[in-house]
MIKEDO-125137 format. One line per 10 residues: number of its first residue (from 1); their letters; for each residue x, y, z of N, C-alpha, C, O. Coordinates in pm, 1 decimal, always signed. Layout:
N
NUM> A> X Y Z X Y Z X Y Z X Y Z  ...
This chain:
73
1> XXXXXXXXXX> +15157.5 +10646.3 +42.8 +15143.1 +10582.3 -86.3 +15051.3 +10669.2 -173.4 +14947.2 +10710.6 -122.4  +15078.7 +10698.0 -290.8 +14985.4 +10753.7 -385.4 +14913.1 +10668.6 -447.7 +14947.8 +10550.7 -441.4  +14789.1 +10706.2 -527.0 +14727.7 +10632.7 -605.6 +14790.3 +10548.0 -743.1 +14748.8 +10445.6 -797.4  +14914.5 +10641.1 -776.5 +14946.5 +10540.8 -877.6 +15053.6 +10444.2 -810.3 +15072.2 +10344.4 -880.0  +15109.5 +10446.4 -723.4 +15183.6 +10373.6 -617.5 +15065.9 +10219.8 -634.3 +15089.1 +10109.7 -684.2  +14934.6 +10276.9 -566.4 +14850.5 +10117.6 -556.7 +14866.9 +10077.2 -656.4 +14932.6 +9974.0 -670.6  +14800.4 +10159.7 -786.5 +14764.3 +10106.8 -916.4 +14919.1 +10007.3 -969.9 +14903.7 +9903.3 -1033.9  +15002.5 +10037.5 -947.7 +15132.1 +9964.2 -1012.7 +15168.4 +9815.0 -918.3 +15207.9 +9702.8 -949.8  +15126.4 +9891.2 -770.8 +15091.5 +9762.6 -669.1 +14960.5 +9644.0 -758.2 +14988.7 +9537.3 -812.8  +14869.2 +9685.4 -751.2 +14751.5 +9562.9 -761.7 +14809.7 +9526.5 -922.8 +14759.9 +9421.4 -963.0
11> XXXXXXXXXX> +14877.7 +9573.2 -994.5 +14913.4 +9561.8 -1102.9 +14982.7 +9421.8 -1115.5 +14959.9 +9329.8 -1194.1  +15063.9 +9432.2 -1025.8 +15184.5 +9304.5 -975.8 +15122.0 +9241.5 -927.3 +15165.8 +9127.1 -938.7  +14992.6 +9246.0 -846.2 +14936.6 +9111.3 -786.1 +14867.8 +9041.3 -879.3 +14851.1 +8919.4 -874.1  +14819.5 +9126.3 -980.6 +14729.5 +9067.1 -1069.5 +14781.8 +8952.8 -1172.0 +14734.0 +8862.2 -1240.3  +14896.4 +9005.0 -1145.2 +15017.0 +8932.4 -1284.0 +15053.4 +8794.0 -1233.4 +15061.4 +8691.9 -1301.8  +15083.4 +8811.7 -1046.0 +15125.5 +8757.7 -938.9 +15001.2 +8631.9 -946.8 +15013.0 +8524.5 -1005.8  +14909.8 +8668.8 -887.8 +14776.1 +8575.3 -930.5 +14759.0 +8464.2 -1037.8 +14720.6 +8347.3 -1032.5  +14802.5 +8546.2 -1137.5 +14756.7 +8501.5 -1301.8 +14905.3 +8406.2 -1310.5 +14927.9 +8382.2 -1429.1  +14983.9 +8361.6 -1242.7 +15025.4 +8315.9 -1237.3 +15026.5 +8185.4 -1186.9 +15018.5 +8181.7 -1064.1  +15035.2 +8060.2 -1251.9 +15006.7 +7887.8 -1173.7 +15095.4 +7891.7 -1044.4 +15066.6 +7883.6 -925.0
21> XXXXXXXXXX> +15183.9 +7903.3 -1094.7 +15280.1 +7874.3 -968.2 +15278.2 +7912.3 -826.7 +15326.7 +7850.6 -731.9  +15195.2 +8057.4 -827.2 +15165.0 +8087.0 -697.5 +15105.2 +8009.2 -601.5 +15011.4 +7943.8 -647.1  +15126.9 +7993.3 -483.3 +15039.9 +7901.6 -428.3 +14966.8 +7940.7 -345.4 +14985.0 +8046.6 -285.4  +14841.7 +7840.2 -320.5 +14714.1 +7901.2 -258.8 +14718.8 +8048.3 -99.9 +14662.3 +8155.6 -79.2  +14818.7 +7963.1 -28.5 +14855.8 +8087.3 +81.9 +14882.1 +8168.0 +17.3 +14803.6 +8260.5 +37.6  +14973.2 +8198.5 -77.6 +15018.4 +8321.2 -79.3 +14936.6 +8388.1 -192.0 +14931.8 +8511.1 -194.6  +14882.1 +8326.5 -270.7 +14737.3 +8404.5 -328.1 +14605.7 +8438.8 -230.2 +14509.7 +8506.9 -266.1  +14616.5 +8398.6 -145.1 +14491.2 +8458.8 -42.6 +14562.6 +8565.5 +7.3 +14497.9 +8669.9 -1.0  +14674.2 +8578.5 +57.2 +14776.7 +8729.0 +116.3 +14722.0 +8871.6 +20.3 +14678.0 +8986.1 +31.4  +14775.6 +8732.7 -111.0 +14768.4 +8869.7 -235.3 +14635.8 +8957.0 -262.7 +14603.7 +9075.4 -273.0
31> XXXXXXXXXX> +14573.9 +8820.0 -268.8 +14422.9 +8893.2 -254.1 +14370.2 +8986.3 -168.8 +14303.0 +9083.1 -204.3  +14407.2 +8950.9 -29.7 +14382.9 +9021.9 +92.3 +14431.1 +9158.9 +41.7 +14347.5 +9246.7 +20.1  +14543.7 +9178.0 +24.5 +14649.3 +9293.0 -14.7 +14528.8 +9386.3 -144.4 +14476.6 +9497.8 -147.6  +14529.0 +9296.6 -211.1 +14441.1 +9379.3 -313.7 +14305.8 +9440.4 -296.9 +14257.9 +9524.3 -373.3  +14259.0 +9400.5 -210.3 +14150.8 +9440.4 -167.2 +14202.1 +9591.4 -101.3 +14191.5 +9695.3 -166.4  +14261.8 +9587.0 +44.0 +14327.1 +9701.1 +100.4 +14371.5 +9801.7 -42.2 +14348.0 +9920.9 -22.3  +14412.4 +9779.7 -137.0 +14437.1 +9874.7 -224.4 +14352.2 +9926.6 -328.2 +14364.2 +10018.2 -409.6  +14275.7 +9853.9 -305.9 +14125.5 +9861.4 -423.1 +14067.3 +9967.7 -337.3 +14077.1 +10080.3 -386.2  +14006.0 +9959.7 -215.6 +13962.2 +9995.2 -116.1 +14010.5 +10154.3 -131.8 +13935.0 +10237.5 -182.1  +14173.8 +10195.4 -72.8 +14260.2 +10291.9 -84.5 +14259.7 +10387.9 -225.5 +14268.3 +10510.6 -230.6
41> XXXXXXXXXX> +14247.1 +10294.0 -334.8 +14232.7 +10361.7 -476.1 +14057.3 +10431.4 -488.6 +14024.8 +10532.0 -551.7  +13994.6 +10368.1 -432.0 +13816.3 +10395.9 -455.3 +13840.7 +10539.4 -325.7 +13775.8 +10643.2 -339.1  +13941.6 +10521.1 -207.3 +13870.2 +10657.6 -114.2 +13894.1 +10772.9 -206.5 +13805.8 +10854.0 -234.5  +14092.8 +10780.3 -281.7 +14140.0 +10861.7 -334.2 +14019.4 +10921.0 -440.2 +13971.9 +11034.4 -446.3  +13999.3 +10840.2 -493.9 +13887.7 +10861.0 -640.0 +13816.3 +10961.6 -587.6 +13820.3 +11080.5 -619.3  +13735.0 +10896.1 -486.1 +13625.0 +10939.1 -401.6 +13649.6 +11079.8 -350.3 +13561.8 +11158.0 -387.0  +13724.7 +11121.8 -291.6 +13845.9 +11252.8 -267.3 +13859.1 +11309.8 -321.6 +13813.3 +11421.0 -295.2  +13942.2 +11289.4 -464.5 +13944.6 +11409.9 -578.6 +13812.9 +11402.4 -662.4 +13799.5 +11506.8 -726.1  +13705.0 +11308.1 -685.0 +13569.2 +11412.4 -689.2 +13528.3 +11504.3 -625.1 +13489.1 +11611.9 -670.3  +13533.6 +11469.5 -506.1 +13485.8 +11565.3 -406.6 +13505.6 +11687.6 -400.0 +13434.4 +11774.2 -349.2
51> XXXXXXXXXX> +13667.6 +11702.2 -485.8 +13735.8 +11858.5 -501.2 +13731.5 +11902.9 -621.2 +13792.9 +12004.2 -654.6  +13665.9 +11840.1 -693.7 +13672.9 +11827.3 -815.1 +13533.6 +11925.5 -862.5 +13516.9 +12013.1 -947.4  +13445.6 +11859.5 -758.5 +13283.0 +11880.1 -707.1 +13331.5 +12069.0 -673.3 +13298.4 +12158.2 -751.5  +13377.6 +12083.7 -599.3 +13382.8 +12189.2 -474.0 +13437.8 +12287.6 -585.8 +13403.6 +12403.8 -563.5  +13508.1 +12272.1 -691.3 +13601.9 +12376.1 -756.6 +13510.0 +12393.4 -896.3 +13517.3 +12501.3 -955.1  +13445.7 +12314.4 -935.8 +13339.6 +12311.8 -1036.5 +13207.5 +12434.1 -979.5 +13147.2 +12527.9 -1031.7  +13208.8 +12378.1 -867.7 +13090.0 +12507.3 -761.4 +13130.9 +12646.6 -777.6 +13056.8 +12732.7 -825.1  +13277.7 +12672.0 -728.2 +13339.4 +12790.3 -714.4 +13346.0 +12828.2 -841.3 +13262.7 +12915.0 -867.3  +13390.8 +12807.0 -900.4 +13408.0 +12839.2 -1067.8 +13263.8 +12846.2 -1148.6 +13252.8 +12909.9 -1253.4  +13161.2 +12777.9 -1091.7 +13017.5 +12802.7 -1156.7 +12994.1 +12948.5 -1060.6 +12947.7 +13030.7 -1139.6
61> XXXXXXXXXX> +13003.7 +12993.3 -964.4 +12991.5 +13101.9 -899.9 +13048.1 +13217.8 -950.4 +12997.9 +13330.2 -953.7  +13150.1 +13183.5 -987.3 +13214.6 +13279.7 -1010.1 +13159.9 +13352.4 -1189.6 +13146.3 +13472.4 -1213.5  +13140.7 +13250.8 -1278.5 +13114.7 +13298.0 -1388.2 +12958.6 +13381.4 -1395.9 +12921.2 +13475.0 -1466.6  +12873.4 +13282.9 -1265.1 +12753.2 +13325.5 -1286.3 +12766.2 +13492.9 -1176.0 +12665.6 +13504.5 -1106.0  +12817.8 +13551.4 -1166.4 +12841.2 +13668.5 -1132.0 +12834.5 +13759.4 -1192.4 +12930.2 +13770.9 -1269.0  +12728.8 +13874.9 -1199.8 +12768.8 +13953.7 -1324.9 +12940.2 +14052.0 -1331.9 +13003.7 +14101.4 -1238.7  +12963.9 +14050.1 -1447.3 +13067.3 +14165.9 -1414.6 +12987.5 +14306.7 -1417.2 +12888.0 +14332.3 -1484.9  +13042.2 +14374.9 -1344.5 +12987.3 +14553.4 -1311.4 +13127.9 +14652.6 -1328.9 +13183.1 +14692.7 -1226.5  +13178.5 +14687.2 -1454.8 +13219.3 +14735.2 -1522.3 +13221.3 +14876.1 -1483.4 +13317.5 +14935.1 -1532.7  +13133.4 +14960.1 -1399.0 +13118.8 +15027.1 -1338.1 +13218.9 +15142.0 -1222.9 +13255.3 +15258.3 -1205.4
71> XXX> +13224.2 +15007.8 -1171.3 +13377.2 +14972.6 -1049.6 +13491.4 +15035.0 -1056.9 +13528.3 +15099.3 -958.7  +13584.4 +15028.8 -1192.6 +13659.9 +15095.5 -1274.3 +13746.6 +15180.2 -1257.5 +13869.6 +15183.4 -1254.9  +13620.2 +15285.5 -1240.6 +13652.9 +15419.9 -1228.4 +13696.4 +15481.5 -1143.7 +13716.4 +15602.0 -1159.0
């Protein structure tokens, strides 16, 4: 499942919820469900900072490098 996979998931529960008709069992499922995807959406997040973090590093490394123009020749 991808992240926008959940996001379109908890999307439907939310609608699902906000709905009277649902009834109490099957709004506690939903809930349950939403949680597991809340959960799943916060690791992803959590994940692409992390690389987000790591490539911001490399790329600050890299600029703070002098160039030596030197080399060239």
């Amino acid at each position: 499942m991808t992240y926008e996979d959940a996001l379109k998931e908890l999307e439907k529960i939310a609608a699902a919820l906000e709905d009277k008709d649902t009834a109490l069992e099957d709004a506690v499922k939903l809930f349950e469900k939403s949680l597991e995807l809340s959960k799943f959406c916060f690791e992803k997040l959590k994940e692409t900072d992390g690389k987000i973090v790591t490539l911001k590093k490399e790329l600050d490394a890299l600029i703070e490098t002098p160039f030596d123009d030197t080399k060239a020749d």
